[in-house]
C-alpha positions as CSV (number, residue, x, y, z in Angstrom):
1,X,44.9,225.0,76.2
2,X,48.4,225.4,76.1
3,X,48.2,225.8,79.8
4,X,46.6,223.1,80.5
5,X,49.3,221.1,78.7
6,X,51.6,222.5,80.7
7,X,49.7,221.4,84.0
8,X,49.1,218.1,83.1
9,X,52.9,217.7,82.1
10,X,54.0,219.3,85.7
11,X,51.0,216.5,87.1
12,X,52.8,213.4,85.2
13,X,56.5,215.0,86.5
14,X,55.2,214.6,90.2
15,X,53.6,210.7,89.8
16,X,57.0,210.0,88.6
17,X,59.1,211.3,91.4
18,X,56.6,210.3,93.8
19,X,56.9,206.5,91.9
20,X,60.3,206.9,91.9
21,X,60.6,207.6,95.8
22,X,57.8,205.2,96.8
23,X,60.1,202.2,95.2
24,X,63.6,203.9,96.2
25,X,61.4,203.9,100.1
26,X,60.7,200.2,99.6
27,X,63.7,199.3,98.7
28,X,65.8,200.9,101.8
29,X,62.5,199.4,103.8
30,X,63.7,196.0,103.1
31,X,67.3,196.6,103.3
32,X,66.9,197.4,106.5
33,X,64.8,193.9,107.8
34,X,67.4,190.7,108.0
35,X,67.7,189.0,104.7
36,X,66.3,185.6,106.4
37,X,63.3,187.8,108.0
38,X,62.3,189.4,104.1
39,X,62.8,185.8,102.9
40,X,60.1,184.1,105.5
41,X,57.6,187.4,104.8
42,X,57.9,187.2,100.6
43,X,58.6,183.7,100.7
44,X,60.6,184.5,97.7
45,X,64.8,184.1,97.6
46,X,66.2,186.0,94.6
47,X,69.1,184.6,93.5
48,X,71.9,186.1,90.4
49,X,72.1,183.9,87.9
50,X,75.0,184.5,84.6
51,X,75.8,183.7,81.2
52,X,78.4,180.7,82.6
53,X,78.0,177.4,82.1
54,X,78.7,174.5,83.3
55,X,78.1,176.4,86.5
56,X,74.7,179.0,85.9
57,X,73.2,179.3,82.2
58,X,69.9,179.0,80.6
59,X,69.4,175.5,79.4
60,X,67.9,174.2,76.2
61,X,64.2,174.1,77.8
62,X,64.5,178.0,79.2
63,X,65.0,176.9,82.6
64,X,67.9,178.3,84.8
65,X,71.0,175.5,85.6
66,X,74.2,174.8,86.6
67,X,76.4,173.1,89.1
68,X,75.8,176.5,91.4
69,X,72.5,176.2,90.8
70,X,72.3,172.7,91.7
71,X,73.9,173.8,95.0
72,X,71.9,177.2,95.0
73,X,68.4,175.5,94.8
74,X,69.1,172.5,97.9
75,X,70.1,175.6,99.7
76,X,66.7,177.2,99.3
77,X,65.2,173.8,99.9
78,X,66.8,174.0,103.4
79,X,65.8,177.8,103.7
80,X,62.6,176.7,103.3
81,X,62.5,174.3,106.0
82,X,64.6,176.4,108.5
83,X,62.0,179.3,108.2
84,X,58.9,177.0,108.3
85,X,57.6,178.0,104.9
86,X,55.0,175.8,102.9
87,X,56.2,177.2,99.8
88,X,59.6,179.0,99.0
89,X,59.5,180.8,95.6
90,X,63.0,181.4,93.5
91,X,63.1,184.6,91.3
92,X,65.8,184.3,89.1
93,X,67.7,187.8,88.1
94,X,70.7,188.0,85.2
95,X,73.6,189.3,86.5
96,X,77.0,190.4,84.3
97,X,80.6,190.4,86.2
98,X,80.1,194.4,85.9
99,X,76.9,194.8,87.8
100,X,76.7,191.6,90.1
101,X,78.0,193.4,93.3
102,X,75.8,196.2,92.3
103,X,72.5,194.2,92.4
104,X,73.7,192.3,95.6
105,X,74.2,195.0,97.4
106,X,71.3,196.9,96.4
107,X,68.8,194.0,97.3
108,X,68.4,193.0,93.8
109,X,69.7,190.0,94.6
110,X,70.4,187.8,98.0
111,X,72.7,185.5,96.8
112,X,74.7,185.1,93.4
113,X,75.0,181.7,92.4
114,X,77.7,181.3,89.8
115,X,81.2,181.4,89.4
116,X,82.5,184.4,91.5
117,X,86.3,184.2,92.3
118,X,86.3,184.8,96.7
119,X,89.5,187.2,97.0
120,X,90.9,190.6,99.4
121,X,89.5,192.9,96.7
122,X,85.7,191.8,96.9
123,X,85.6,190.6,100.3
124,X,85.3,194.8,100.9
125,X,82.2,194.9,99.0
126,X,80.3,191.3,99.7
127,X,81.0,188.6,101.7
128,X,81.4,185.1,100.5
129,X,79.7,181.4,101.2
130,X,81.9,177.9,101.8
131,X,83.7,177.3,98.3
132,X,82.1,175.6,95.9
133,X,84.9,175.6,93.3
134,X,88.5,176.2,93.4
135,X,90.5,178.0,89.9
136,X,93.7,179.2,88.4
137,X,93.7,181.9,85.6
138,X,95.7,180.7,82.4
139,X,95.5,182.2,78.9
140,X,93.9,180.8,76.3
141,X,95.7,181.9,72.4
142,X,95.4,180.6,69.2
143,X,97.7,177.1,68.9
144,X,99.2,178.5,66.1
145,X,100.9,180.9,67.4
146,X,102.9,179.2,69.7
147,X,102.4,181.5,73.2
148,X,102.8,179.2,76.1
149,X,104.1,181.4,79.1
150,X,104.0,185.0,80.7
151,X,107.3,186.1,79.0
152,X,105.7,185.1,75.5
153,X,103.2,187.7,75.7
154,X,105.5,190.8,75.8
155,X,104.3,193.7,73.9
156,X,101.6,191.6,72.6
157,X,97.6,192.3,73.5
158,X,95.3,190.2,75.8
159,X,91.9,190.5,76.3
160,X,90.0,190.5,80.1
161,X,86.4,190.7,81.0
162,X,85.2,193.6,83.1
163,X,84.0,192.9,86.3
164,X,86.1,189.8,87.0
165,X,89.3,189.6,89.1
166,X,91.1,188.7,85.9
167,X,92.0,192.6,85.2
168,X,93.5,192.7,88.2
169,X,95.9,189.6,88.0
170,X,96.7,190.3,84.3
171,X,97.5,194.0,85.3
172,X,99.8,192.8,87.8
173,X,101.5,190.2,86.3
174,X,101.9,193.1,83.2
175,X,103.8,195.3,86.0
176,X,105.8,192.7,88.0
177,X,106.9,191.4,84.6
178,X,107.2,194.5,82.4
179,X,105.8,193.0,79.7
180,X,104.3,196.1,77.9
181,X,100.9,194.6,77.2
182,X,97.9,196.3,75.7
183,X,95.1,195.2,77.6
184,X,91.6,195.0,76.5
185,X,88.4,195.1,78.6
186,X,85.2,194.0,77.2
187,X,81.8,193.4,79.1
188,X,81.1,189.4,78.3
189,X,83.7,186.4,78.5
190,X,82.4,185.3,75.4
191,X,83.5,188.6,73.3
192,X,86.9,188.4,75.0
193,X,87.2,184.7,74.0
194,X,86.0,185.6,70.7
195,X,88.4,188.4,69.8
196,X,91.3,185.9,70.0
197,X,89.8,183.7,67.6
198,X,89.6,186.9,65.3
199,X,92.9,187.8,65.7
200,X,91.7,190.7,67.4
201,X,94.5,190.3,70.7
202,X,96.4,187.7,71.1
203,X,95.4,186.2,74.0
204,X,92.5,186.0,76.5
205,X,92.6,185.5,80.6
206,X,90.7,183.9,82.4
207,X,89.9,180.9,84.9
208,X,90.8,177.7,83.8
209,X,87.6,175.6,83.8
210,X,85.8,178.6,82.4
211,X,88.6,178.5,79.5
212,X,88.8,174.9,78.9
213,X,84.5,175.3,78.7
214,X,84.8,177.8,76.1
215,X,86.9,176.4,73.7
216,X,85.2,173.1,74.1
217,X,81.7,174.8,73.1
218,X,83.8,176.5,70.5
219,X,83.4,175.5,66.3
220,X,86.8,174.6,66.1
221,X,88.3,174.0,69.5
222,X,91.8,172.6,68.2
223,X,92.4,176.4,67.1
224,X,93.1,177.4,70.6
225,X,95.8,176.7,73.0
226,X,96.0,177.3,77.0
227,X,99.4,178.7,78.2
228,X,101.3,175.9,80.8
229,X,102.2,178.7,82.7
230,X,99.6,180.1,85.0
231,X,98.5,184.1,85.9
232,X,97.4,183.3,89.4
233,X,97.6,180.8,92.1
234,X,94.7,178.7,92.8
235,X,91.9,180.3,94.1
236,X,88.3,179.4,95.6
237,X,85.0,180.2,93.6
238,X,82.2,181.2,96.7
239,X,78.4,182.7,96.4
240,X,78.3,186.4,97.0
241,X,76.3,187.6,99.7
242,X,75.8,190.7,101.3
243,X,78.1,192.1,104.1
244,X,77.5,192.1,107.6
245,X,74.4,189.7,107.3
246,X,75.3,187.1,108.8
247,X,72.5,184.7,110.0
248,X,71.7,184.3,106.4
249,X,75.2,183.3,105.2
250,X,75.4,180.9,108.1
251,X,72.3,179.5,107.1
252,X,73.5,179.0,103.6
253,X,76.7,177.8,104.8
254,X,75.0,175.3,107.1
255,X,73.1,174.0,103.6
256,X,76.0,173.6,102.2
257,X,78.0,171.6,104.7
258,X,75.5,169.0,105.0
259,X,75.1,169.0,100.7
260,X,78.7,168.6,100.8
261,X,78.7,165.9,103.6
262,X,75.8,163.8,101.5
263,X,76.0,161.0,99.6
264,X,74.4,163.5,96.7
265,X,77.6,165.8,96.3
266,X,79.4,163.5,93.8
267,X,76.5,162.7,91.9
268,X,76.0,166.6,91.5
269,X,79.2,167.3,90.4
270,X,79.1,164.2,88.1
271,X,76.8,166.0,86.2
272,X,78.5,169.1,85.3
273,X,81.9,168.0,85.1
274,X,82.4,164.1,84.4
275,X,79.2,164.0,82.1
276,X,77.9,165.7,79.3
277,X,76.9,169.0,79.6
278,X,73.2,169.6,79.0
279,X,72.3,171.8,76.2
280,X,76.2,172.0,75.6
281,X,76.6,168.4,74.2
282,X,79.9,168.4,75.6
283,X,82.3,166.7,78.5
284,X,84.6,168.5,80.0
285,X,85.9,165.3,81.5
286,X,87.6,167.6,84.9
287,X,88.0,165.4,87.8
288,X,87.3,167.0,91.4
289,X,90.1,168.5,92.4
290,X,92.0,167.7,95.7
291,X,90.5,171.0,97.3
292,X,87.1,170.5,96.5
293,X,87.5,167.0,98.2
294,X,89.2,167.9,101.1
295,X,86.4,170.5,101.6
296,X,83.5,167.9,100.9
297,X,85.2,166.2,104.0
298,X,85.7,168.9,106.1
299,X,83.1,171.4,105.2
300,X,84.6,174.3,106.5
């Protein structure tokens, strides 16, 4: 009897290695076909979706939006036609800034739609689409405490999600400026924001819009303060794609020229930035910015 346990066990051991290859198999098997070709034979694009709003989140009825996904979903419409497709599924995967470049890169994902800072660093991992947004990282502290620039911040602690470009700006500044900081890497925005509010550090980086979002969603945004002295220079948001496939990013990028080109493009932004937020039942009242409008123009 005991024997036969053992047998059985050995048996369940080999279906799971065998399951394990079989989907490790079919995974490398459509690595391997274009992104465009596995799009037209699934008729199904998967795009990564976050945690960010106003630009990807889950909205009050369960359904994915945002600005990028706005943006993300025309593109597939023009997918769609380009391949010839009656029908042109989109499976939605969550994505953290820790694992995004991860599931892109594994095939998880074919395009992440959200809020993805286009730099050096990452451009040797992914490649990115046209810009859809353009930054600059501040830091956001309680008002009270009167921290408005860089130098303010010396020997004091600030708080940086992992995953996001952030750690690498506020580590730099740290060294150019030798400002002896203690910084603190957490997984979400959200628990970085939220550890300044609990006193916690005493100051979170991050991108400006993203900031300004946050503290407008928070209970009591007149608590906070954002510093008048930035961490970065201004810098492009883009939709990660994998690298070296290039029909597909040109065929997104195409999409994008002529949404940007259309009569549609301010109405789109309208929504997320000049209007109230939905689910969020705030404005964020943020203009488009000269670089987003000279891009709408020239499309490049």
């Amino acid at each position: 009897m005991r024997e036969r346990g053992k047998r059985l066990y050995r048996t369940f051991l080999s279906l799971l290695l065998l399951l394990a290859i079989a989907e490790s198999s079919l995974a490398r098997a459509e690595l391997s076909i274009s992104t465009l070709e596995r799009i037209r034979q699934t008729e199904t694009l998967r795009i990564g979706y976050g945690i960010t709003p106003p630009f990807s989140y889950v909205g009050p009825d369960g359904r994915i939006i945002g600005y990028s996904i706005d943006l993300c979903e025309r593109v597939a419409q023009a997918l769609q036609a380009q391949l010839g497709l009656k029908r042109l599924n989109i499976e939605y995967v969550f994505r953290t800034p820790s694992n995004r470049v991860q599931l892109l890169n594994s095939g998880a994902i074919d395009i992440e739609c959200v809020a993805s800072t286009n730099n050096a660093e990452r451009r040797r991992s992914v490649a990115f689409t046209h810009s859809h947004f353009f930054v600059t990282t501040y830091y956001v502290a309680l008002a009270k405490n009167n921290l408005r620039t860089l130098t303010d911040l010396r020997g004091r602690s600030v708080s940086v999600a992992l995953g996001t470009v952030n750690v690498s700006q506020i580590t730099q500044v740290n060294r150019e400026k030798m400002l002896n900081l203690s910084i603190v890497a957490v997984d979400t925005l959200q628990k970085a924001f939220d550890l300044v509010g609990q006193e916690k550090v005493s100051a979170f980086a991050m991108d400006d819009i993203l900031l300004y979002t946050m503290i407008a969603a928070s209970p009591n945004p007149q608590d906070y303060t954002i510093s008048s002295e930035p961490v970065s220079e201004q810098m492009p948001y883009g939709f990660m794609v994998r690298l070296n496939d290039d029909d597909f990013r040109e065929a997104v990028n195409t999409a994008l020229r002529n949404i940007y080109r259309s009569a549609e493009m301010n109405s789109i932004y309208s929504r997320w930035f000049t209007q109230p937020i939905p689910g969020k039942d705030i404005n964020l009242q943020w203009p488009m910015s000269d670089s987003l409008k000279a891009l709408t123009i020239t499309a490049e």
